[in-house]
C-alpha positions, 0 to 999 in steps of 0.5 A: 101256381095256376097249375097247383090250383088246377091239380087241387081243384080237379083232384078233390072232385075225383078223391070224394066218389073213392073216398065215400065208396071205400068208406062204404066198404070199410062198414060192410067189412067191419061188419063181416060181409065183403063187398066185391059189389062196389062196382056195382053199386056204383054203377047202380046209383049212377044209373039212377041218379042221372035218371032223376037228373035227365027228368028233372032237367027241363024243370025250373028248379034249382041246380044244386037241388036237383042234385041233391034230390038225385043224390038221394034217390042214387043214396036209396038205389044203392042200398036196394041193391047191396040188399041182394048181397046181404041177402045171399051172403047173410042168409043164404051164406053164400060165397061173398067174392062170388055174389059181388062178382056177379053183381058187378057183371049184372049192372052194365048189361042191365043199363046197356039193354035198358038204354038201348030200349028207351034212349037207343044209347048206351047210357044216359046223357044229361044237360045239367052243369052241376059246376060252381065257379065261385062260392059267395064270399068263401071264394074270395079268401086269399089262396084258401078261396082260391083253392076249395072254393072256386071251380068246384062241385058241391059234392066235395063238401057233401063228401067230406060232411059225409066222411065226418059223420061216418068218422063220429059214427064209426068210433064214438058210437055204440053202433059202431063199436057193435058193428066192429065187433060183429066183424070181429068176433061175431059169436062174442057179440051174439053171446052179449046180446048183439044181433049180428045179422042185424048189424051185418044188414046195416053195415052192407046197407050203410055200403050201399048208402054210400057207394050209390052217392058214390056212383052218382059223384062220380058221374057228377064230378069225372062224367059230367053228370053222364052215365054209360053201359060200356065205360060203367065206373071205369074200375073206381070200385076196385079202385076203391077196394083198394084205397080200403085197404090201403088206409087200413079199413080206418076213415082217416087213413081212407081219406088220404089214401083217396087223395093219393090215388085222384090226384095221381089220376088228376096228373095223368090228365093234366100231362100238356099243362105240366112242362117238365112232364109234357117235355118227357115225350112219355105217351099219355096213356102210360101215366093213365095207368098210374093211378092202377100201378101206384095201387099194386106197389102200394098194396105189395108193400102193406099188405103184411101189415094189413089187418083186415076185421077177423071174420069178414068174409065167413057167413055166421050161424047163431049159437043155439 
């Protein structure tokens, strides 16, 4: 039983940065524009959220604020530098997959040349502990208490606050109905009105919004508050792109695609605590790899089923 615990505790904190990275992809594409940039993002908010830690750590504020004040300044971060893709993709029309390509190569360099010059690191380094052992009173709740309240990180309940949101938004909205026809049949909702290069900016803005947050989660929840030029995000924006997909570009079925794919990255870790698994005799790295091969049989077998918003990806030119 303490080993289930184990697995659930340690897999929501992995699930929360894919689940609100894909969610981010999930607005930009319905919106049109393709985001290959998630990487990227990531790796930006991260960036600059363990910036705002590494300067507020000496401080005699309180932990769980710092993290919040640094999740928004990782929230703003994001949604500066997913503007560079809505720009060359919305204004310059140019080829999305290659603009978020080269926005996933920019980043670690950028962070390695700058960690060289200011810390001589490749990345930074924090001393802050954003873990919680127990909530008050919540964690006291038999086997409930056991399993989402104790040995936890308050990003958990910020990410799943943040899925119902986009959930609200994304369906019981007028903005989201309008972003959704944006991605599919933009010169449909020109026609009525719609302001299609508006809402392109906000669904990749939203992206980025969400993808900074997830980056710092990430951070947060797999690095320990770290952050590093060489290792960057290690593949959870693709890794996201594809629990997108996966979950049929919709928040629910994104959501448990998420808990798939962490709680297979979570066991993989977790070999030696699982006898029947640890007396394989299997090397370690071959379930590290689990996650990346569940992901390519998982996108073999839906991706005929696979619907992805009609336009996304083809640059719109307003009607005259």
């Amino acid at each position: 039983m303490n080993t289930l615990y184990y697995l659930i505790q340690n897999t929501l904190p992995v699930a929360i940065p894919l689940l609100l990275v894909a969610l981010g992809g999930m607005f930009s594409e319905n919106s049109g524009v393709i985001n290959i940039a998630l990487e990227g993002i990531m790796l930006f908010g991260a960036f600059f959220g363990c910036l705002a830690v590494l300067f507020m750590q000496n401080s005699q504020m309180n932990v769980q604020l710092i993290l919040i004040i640094a999740m928004i300044i990782a929230a703003i971060s994001g949604i500066v530098y997913s503007m560079l893709l809505a720009w060359a993709s919305i204004n310059m029309k140019a080829d999305q997959t290659i603009t978020g390509t080269a926005l996933n190569m920019l980043i670690p360099a950028a962070i390695l040349l700058f960690s060289k010059m200011k810390f001589n690191s490749d990345g930074i380094t924090t001393s802050v502990s954003f873990y919680i052992k127990e909530i008050p009173v919540l964690g006291k709740i038999p086997v409930i208490g056991d399993l989402f309240f104790k040995n936890t990180y308050i990003t958990v309940y910020i990410g799943l606050l943040l899925l119902i949101i986009s959930t609200i938004v994304f369906y019981m909205t007028r903005f989201g109905l309008r972003l959704r026809a944006c991605g599919e049949h933009p010169h449909a909702a020109d026609s009525v009105g719609i302001s299609v290069y508006l809402m392109r900016y906000m669904g990749v803005g939203i992206s980025g919004f969400l993808g900074g947050i997830g980056g710092f989660f990430y951070s947060v929840g797999v690095m320990d508050g770290n952050v590093n030029g060489h290792t960057g995000v290690a593949g959870f924006g693709f890794l996201a792109l594809a629990v997108m997909i996966f979950g049929q570009w919709r928040p629910i079925k994104i959501f448990f695609a998420s808990l798939f794919f962490a709680f297979l990255r979570t066991l993989a870790y977790s070999v030696a605590l699982i006898p029947f698994l640890s007396n394989l005799g299997i090397n370690q790295t071959f379930y590290k790899m689990l996650p990346y091969i569940a992901t390519m049989i998982a996108l073999m077998f839906t991706s005929k089923r696979s619907r992805a918003p009609k336009a996304e990806g083809i640059p719109f030119t307003k009607s005259r």
